[in-house]
C-alpha positions as CSV (number, residue, x, y, z in Angstrom):
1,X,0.0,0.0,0.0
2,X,2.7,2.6,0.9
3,X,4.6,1.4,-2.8
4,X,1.2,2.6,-4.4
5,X,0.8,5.6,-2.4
6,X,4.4,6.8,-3.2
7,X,4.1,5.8,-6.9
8,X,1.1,7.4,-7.2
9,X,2.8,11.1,-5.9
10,X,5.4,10.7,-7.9
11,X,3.5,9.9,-11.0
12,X,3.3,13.3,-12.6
13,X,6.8,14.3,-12.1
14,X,7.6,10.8,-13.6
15,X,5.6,11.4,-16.5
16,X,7.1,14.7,-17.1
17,X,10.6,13.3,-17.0
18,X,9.6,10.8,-20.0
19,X,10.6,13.6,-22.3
20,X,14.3,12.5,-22.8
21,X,12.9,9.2,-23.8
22,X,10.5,10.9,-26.0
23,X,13.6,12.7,-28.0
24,X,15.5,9.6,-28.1
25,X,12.4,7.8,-29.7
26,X,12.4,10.7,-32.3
27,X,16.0,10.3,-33.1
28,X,16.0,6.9,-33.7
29,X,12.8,7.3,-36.3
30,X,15.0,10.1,-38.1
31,X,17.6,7.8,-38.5
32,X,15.4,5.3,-39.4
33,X,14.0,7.3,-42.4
34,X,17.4,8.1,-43.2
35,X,18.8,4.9,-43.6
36,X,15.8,3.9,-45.4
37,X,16.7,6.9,-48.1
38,X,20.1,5.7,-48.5
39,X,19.4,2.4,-48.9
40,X,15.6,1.9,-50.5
41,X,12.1,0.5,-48.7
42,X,13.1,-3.2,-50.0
43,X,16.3,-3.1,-47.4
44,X,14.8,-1.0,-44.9
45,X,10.9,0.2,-44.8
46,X,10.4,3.9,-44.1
47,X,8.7,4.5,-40.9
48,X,5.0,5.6,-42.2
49,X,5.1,2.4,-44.5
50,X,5.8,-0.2,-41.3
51,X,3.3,1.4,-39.5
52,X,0.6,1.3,-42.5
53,X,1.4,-2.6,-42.4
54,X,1.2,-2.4,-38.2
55,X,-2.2,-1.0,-39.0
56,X,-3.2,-3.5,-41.3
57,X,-2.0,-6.0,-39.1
58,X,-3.6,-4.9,-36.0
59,X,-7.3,-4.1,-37.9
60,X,-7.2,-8.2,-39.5
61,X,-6.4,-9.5,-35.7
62,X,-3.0,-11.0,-36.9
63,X,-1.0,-8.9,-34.7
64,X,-2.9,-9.0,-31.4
65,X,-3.3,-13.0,-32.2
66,X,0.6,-13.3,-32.7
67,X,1.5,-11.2,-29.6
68,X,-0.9,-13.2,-27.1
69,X,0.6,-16.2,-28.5
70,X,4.4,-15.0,-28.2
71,X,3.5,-13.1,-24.9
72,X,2.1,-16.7,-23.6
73,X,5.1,-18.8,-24.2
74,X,7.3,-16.2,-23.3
75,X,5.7,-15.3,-19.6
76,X,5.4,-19.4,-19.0
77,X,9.2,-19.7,-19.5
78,X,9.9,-16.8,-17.5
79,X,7.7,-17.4,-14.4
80,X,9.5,-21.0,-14.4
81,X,12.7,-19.4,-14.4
82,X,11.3,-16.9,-11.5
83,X,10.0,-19.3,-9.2
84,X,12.6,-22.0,-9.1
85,X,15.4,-19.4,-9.6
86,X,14.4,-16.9,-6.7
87,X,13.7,-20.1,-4.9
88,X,16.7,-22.0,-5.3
89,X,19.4,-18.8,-5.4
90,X,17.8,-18.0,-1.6
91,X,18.2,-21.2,-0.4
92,X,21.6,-21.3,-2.2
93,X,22.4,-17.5,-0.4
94,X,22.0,-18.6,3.1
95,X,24.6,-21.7,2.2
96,X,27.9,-21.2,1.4
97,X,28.4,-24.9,0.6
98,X,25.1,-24.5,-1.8
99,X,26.3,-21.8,-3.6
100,X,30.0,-23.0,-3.8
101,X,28.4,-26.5,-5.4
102,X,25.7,-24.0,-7.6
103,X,28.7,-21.8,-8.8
104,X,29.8,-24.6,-12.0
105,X,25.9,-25.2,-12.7
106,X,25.5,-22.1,-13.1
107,X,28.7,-21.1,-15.2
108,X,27.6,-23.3,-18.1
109,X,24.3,-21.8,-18.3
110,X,25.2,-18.5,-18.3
111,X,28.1,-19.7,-21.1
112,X,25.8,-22.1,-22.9
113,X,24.6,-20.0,-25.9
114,X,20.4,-19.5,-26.0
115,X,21.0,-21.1,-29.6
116,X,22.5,-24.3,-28.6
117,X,19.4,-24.8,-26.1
118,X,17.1,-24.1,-28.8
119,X,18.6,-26.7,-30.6
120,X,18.3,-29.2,-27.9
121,X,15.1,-28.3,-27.7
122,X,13.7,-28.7,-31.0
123,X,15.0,-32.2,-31.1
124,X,13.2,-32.8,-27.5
125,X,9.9,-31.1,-27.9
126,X,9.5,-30.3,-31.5
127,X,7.6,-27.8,-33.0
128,X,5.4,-27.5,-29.6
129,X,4.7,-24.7,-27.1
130,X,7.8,-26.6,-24.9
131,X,10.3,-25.3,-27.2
132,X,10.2,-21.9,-26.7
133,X,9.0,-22.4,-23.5
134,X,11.6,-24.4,-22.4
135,X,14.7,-22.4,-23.9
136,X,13.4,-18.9,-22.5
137,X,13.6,-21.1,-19.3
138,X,17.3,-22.0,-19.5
139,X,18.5,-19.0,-20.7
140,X,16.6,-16.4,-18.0
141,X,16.9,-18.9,-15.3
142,X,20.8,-18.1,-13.9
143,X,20.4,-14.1,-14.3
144,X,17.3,-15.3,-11.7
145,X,19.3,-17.1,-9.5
146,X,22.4,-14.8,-9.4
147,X,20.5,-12.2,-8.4
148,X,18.6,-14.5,-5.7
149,X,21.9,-15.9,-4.1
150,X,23.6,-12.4,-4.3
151,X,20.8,-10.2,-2.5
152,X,20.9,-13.3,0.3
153,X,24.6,-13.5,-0.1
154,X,24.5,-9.7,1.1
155,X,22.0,-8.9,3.8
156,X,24.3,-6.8,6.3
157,X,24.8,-8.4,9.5
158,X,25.3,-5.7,11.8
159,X,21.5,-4.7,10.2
160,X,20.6,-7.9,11.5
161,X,22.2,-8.1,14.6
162,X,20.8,-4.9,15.6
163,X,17.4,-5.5,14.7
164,X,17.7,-8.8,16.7
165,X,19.5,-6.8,20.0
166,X,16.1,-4.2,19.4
167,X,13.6,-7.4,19.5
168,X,12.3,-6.4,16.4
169,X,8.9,-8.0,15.5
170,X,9.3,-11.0,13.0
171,X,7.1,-9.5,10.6
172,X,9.1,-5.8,10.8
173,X,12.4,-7.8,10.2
174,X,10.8,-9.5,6.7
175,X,9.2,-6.7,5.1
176,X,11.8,-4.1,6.5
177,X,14.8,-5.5,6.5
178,X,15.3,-8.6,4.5
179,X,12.9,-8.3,1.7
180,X,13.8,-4.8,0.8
181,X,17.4,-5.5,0.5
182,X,17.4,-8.8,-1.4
183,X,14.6,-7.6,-3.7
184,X,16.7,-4.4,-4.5
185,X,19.2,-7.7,-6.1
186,X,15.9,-9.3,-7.1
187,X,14.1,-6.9,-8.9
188,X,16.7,-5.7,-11.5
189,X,17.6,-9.5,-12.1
190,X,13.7,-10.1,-13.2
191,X,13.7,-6.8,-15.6
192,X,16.9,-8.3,-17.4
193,X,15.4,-11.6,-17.4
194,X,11.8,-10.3,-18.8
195,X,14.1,-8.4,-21.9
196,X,16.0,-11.2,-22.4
197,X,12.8,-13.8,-22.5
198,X,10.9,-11.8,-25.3
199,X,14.3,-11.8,-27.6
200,X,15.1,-15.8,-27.4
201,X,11.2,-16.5,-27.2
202,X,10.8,-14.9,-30.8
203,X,13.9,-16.3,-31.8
204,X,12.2,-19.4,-31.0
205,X,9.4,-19.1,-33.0
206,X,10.9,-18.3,-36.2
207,X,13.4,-21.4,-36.2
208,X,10.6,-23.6,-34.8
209,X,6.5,-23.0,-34.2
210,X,4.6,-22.0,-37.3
211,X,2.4,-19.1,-35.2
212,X,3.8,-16.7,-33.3
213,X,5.5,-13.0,-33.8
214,X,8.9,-15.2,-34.7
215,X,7.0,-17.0,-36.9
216,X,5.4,-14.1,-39.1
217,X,8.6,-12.9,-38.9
218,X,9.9,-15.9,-40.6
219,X,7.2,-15.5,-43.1
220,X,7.5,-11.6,-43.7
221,X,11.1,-12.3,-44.7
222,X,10.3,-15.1,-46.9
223,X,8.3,-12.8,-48.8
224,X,10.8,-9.9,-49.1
225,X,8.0,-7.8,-47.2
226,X,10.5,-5.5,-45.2
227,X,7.5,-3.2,-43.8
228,X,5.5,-5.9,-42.4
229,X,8.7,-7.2,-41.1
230,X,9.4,-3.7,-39.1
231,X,5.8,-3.7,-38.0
232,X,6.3,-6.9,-36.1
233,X,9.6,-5.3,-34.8
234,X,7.9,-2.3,-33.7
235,X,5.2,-4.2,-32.2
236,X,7.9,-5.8,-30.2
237,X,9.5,-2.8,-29.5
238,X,6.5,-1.2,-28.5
239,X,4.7,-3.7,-26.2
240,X,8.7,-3.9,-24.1
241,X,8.6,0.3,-23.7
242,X,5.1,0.0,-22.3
243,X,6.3,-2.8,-19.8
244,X,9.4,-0.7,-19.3
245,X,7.8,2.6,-18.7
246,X,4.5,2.2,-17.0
247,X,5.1,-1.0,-14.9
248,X,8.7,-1.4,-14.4
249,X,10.4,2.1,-14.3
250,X,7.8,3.0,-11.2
251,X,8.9,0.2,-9.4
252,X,12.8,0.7,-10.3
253,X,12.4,4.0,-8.5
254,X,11.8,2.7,-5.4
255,X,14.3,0.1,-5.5
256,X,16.7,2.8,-5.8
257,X,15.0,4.7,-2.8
258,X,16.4,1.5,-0.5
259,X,19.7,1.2,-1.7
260,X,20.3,5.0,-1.3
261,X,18.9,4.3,1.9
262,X,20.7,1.1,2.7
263,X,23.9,3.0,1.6
């Protein structure tokens, strides 16, 4: 309730600060247009004709269809890797022997390429939902974990010593002490994790499954259609500033409120 409360006051003064990404956004669809001068539409659409083909897209349902397809695999990979990766990097934190035994597991998943797994997978699952499913998994799994065993790993114990001399309630040492400081390791872990589950889930889709943004992708290129290609991209692109900017970045902000405060 108090997170709400505070996002709530800050909200206009958030908003108001979204004008640097609003430039940046502008830049990038200058540059756009002038690559696609240089170059010619059949290398690189103009801006106005990807978003005529978004349009089109969005008005015959094939977007919206594609995205809740993509945006299904991709959050059931990445709420695997959440749960068992928060759940096994805390238990992992509060061990040293756990994370010392973790620390090689852990190594050749971060250094296995998300290729490689997709590989694996398409010769496991085929061209099912478990595919993409199961190589967002793998892939956003240790960032989960490393940031789970880290904010454990780190919990200062002078904090907790002196909230255990003051006979702090049980419930005041969770929320106000422990959770704060391990989800400040937590939280940006998940955002990088969420990023990285929408790029190897689409990549997934257009090696693999025949529906799917990765698969009209495939089929857009097949084609030669390089607007309808950038209008998947931008609805990509789009959907990941909205999670960014109007669920993420409020959040972010008070992460960074207790670890100014922790410092």
């Amino acid at each position: 309730m108090h997170l709400l409360r505070s996002t709530l006051r800050e909200l206009p003064s958030y908003l108001w600060s979204g004008w640097g990404a609003i430039c940046s956004l502008l830049l990038l669809m200058a540059a756009w247009q002038l690559v696609s001068e240089l170059y010619g539409s059949l290398v690189l659409a103009q801006p106005l004709e990807a978003f005529a083909s978004f349009k089109h897209l969005w008005n015959n349902q094939t977007l919206p269809e594609a995205l809740i397809i993509t945006g299904r695999r991709a959050l059931s990979g990445l709420l695997l890797a959440l749960g068992l990766g928060t759940g096994l990097g805390l238990l992992a934190g509060v061990s040293v022997t756990a994370a010392m035994m973790s620390r090689p597991l852990v190594t050749v998943l971060l250094g296995m390429p998300p290729i490689a797994w997709l590989v694996l997978a398409m010769l496991w699952f085929g061209a099912s939902d478990g595919t993409p499913i199961f190589t967002v998994f793998v892939a956003t799994f240790p960032m989960v974990f490393i940031g789970a065993l880290q904010g454990a790993r780190t919990v200062d114990n002078q904090l907790n010593e002196m909230a255990q001399t003051l006979q702090l309630p049980k419930r005041m040492m969770l929320f106000d002490v422990y959770l704060p400081h391990v989800f400040s390791y937590l939280f940006p872990a998940w955002v990088a994790a969420l990023g990285m589950s929408w790029k190897i889930v689409v990549m997934a889709e257009l090696l693999a499954n025949q529906d799917g943004v990765g698969a009209s992708l495939a089929v857009a290129r097949s084609h030669l259609d390089s607007a309808a290609s950038m209008a998947w991209i931008v609805a990509i692109v789009l959907l990941l500033l909205g999670i960014e900017y109007l669920f993420l970045e409020p959040i972010k902000r008070q992460v960074e409120r207790w670890r100014v405060t922790e410092a």
